[in-house]
C-alpha positions, -999 to 999 in steps of 0.1 A, spaced: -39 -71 -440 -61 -101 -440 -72 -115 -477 -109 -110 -470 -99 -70 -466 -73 -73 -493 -104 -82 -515 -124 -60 -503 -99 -29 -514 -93 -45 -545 -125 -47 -556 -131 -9 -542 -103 6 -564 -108 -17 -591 -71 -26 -588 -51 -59 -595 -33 -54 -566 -21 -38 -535 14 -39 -511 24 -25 -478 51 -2 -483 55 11 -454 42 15 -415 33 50 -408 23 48 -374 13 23 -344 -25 27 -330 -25 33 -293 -25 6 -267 -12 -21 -294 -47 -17 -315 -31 -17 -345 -14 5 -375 -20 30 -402 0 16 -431 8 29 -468 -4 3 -496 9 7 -531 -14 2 -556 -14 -16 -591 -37 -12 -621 -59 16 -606 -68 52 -608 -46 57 -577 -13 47 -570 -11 49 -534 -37 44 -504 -38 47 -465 -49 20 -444 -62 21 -408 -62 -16 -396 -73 -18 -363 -67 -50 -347 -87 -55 -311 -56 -65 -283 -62 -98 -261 -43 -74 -232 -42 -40 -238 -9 -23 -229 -21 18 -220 9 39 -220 0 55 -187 -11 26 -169 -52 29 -177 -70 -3 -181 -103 -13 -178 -133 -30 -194 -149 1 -195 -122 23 -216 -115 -9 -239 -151 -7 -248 -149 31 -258 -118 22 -273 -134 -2 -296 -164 20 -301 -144 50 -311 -132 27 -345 -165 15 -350 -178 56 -351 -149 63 -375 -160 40 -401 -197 52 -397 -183 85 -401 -167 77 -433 -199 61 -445 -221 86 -439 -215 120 -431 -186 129 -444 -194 131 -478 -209 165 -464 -175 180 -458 -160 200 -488 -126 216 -500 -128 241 -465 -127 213 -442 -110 188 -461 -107 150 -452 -95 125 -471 -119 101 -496 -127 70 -481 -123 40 -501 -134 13 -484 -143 1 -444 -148 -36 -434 -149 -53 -404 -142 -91 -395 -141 -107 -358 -121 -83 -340 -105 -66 -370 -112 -31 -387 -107 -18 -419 -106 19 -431 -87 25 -464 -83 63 -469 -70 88 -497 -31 91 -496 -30 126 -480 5 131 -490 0 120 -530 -24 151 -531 -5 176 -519 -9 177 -480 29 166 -473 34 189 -438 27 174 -406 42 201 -374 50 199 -344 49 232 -334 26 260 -353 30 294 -359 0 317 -359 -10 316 -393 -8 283 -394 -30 280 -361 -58 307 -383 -56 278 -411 -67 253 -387 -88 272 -375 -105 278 -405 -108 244 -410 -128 244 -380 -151 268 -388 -159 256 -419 -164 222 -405 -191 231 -375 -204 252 -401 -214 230 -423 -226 208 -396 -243 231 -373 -274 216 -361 -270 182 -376 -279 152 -354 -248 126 -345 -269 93 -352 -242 68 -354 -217 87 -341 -206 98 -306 -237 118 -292 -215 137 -276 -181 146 -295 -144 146 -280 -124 116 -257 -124 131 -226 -163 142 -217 -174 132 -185 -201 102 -197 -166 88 -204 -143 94 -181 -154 80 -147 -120 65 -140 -105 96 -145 -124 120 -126 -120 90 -98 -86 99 -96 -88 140 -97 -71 151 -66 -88 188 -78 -118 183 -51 -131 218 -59 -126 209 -97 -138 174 -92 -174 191 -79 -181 210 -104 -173 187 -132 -206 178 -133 -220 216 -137 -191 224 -163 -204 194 -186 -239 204 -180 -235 239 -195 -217 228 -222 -243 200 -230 -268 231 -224 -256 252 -252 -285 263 -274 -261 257 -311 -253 230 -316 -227 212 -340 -207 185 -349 -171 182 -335 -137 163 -347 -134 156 -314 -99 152 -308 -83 184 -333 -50 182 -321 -21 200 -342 -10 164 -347 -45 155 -368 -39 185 -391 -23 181 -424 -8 211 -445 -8 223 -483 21 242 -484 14 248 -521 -23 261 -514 -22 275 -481 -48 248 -465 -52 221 -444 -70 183 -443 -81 171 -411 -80 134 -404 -86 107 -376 -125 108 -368 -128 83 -337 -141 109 -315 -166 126 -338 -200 134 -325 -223 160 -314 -218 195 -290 -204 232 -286 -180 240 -313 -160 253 -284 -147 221 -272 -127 214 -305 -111 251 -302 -99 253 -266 -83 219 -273 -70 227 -300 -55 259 -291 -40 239 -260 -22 216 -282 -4 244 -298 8 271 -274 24 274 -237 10 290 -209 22 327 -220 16 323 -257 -19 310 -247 -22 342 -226 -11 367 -252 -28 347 -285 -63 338 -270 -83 372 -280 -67 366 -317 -75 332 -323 -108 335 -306 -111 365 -330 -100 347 -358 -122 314 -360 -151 334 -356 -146 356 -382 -144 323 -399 -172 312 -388 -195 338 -399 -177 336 -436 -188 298 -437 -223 299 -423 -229 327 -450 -215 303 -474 -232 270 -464 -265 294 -462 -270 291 -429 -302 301 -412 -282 316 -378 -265 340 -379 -224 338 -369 -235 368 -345 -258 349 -325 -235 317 -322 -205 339 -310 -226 355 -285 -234 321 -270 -200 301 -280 -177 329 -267 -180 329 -230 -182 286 -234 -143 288 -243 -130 289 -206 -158 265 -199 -146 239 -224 -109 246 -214 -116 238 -177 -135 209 -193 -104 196 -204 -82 204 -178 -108 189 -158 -98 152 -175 -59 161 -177 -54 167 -141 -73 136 -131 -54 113 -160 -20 129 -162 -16 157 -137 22 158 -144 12 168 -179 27 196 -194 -6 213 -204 -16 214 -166 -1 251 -165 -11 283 -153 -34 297 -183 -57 264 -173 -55 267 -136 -62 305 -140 -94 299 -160 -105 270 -139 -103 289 -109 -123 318 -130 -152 292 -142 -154 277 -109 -158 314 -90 -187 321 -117 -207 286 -117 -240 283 -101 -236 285 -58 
């Protein structure tokens, strides 16, 4: 961490002092780490810092480079720290995130100091979910489009998730999918048509999710790809990044059951002027949509991926056979 952001977080926590104890993970394509900073002579002990650090030559994993998804790249950082600015002092112990202490940016350098996740209780990270868990996310979820139905994403992405199609020219370049490549167009138009519209995570992996074993709940963290759209979106990906093929199959009618019963509980609470009823109505049928919106990117960035399986190519093939002639 440089000295003008050491200051910075200093002055934020009214500490004497902070230290890096220890790098949690690397940033993708080289940008950068999220590291763990003990803290001296403050209300907190620990913090979590995000410090994104902008690559001369960026090194993709699976070979993608361009001006183009550098710039969203660099983007998505600068959405997270408007997120943490603004909005998401609107979120609440049913879609919990972690404070923000402090963001700060220099030359090519970004700074987002969070909450210690793990000093307040949210220790479990998985790697594989049972169904409960899944409902708890899913909660989460609910509670979070909830509370943000309707709201505007000024400053953020106007359209949530990493993988829409305003994004993702390169990608859809490559789909060897011609019928899918056609009617990627149409899929994103019905899903930007949707009449309810919310605030997504944007990229609610199982990965993102952090559980209270203690309480039952979860926190949600990285924010790059938060912005506007069909709640939908979030839930088909995050559903995907969870089950197989045949658990995808033989959970989908639960878990779609599940958030929105969740979903009706939080608009109730946040005193919502729609009703859950009329958003299911509308949502529901845009799950396979959002899926094949997905599967849509995957096949045309990694088609060897092992989420290209039969559930998606069954309802792709169903979407396509419904859309528009």
């Amino acid at each position: 961490m440089n000295e003008g952001f050491k200051k910075t977080l200093c002055r934020a926590l009214e500490a004497e002092d902070i230290e890096e104890r220890e790098t949690l993970q690397s940033l993708w394509s080289g940008y950068g780490k999220i590291a763990r900073y003990a803290v001296s002579g403050a209300d907190v002990e620990s913090v979590v810092v995000k410090l994104v650090r902008i690559p001369s030559e960026v090194d993709h994993p699976r070979g993608w480079h361009s001006n183009f998804s550098q710039e969203r790249k660099i983007r998505s950082y600068e959405v997270e720290a408007a997120w943490y600015r603004g909005l998401a002092s609107k979120c609440d112990t049913h879609c919990r995130i972690p404070a923000c202490f402090a963001t700060a940016a220099e030359g090519s350098e970004v700074m987002i100091a969070l909450e210690d996740l793990d000093a307040s209780g949210f220790t479990g990270r998985k790697d594989r979910a049972s169904v409960q868990e899944m409902k708890q996310c899913l909660a989460w979820l609910a509670s979070f489009h909830a509370r943000h139905m309707g709201q505007t994403a000024g400053g953020l992405w106007p359209k949530g998730t990493y993988w829409h199609l305003d994004t993702r020219p390169d990608e859809l370049e490559a789909l060897s999918d011609l019928p899918l490549k056609r009617a990627a167009k149409e899929i994103d138009r019905i899903l930007d048509g949707c009449q309810f519209k919310t605030l997504l995570h944007g990229d609610a992996k199982l990965a993102n999710f952090c559980f209270d074993e203690a309480r039952q709940g979860v926190a949600a963290v990285d924010f790059q790809y938060v912005g506007g759209g069909c709640g939908m979106k979030d839930v088909a990906y995050f559903v995907g990044s969870c089950l197989s093929d045949t658990e995808c199959e033989r959970f989908e009618s639960e878990l779609l059951d599940a958030y929105f019963g969740f979903l009706v509980e939080a608009l109730e609470r946040y005193g919502s002027k729609v009703s859950g009823e009329r958003i299911e109505s509308e949502w529901r049928p845009l799950y396979p949509v959002a899926w094949t919106d997905f599967h849509r990117f995957l096949k045309g960035w990694s088609p060897g991926h092992w989420k290209v399986h039969s559930y998606s190519e069954r309802l792709s093939r169903e979407v396509l056979s419904n859309l528009p002639r």
